[in-house]
C-alpha positions as CSV (number, residue, x, y, z in Angstrom):
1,X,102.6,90.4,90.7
2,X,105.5,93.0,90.8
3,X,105.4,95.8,92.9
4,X,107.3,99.0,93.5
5,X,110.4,97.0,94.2
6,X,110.1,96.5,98.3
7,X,113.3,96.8,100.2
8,X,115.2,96.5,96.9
9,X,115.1,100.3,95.9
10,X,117.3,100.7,98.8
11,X,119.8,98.3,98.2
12,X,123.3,99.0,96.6
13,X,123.1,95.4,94.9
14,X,120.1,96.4,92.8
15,X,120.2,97.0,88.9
16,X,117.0,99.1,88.5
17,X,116.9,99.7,84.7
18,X,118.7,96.9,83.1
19,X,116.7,94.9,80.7
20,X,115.7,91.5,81.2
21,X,114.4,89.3,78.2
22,X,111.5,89.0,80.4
23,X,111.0,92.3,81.8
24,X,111.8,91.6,85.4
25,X,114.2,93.5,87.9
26,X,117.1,92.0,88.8
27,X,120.3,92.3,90.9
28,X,123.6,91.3,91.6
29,X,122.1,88.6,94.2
30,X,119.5,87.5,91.5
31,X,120.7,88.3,88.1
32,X,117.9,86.1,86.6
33,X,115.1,87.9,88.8
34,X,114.5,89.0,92.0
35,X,112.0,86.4,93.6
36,X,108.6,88.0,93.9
37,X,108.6,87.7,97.9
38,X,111.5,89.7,98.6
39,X,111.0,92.1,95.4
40,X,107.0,93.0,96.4
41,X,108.3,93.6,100.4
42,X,106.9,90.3,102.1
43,X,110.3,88.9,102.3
44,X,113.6,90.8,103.8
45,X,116.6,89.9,102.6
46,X,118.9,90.3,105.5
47,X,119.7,86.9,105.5
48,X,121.0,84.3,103.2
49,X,119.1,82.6,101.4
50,X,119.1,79.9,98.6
51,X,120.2,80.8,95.4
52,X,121.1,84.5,96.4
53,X,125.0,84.0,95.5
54,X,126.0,84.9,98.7
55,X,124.5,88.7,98.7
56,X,122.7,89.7,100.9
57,X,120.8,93.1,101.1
58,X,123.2,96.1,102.0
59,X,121.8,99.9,102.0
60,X,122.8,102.0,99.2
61,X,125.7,104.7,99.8
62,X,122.4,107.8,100.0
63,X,120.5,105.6,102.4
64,X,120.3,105.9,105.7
65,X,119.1,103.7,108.7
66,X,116.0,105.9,109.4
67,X,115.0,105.2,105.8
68,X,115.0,101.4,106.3
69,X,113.1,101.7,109.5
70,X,110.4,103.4,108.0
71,X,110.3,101.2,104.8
72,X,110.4,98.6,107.4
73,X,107.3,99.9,109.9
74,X,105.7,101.0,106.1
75,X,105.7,96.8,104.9
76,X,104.5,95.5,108.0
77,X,101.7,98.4,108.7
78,X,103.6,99.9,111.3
79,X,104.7,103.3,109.4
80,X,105.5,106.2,111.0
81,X,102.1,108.7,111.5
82,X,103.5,110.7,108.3
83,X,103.6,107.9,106.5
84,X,100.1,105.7,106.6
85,X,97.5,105.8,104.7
């Protein structure tokens, strides 16, 4: 299942847009796909990992560290007040 595209929307490696022959979302860490764990939020990707070509996540030049905390407390159901549903 694909989601709204986890910690990946917030990443300056990611190629939201570009067409796929299969529809996914990709970036320059996974140009065939971002795996399904990292791209639906259940997997971070501050650490290497097999097959990720030696990228690793790095925050977009507009995003700033409060916005990764909160994306952060959001995934694991620790959002701030403001934030949870």
């Amino acid at each position: 299942m694909r989601d709204f595209g986890g910690i990946c929307r917030f990443c300056k490696y990611w190629k939201e847009g570009i067409d796929h022959p299969q529809g996914l979302q990709t970036c320059e860490a996974f140009p065939e796909g971002i795996p399904d764990p990292i791209f639906t939020g259940k997997q971070m990707h501050f650490e290497p990992i097999r097959g990720d070509r030696g990228i690793v996540f790095a925050p977009d030049e507009d995003v700033t560290p409060e916005m990764i905390q909160d994306y952060i407390g959001f995934s694991q159901g620790t959002a701030p007040e403001g934030l949870r549903q």
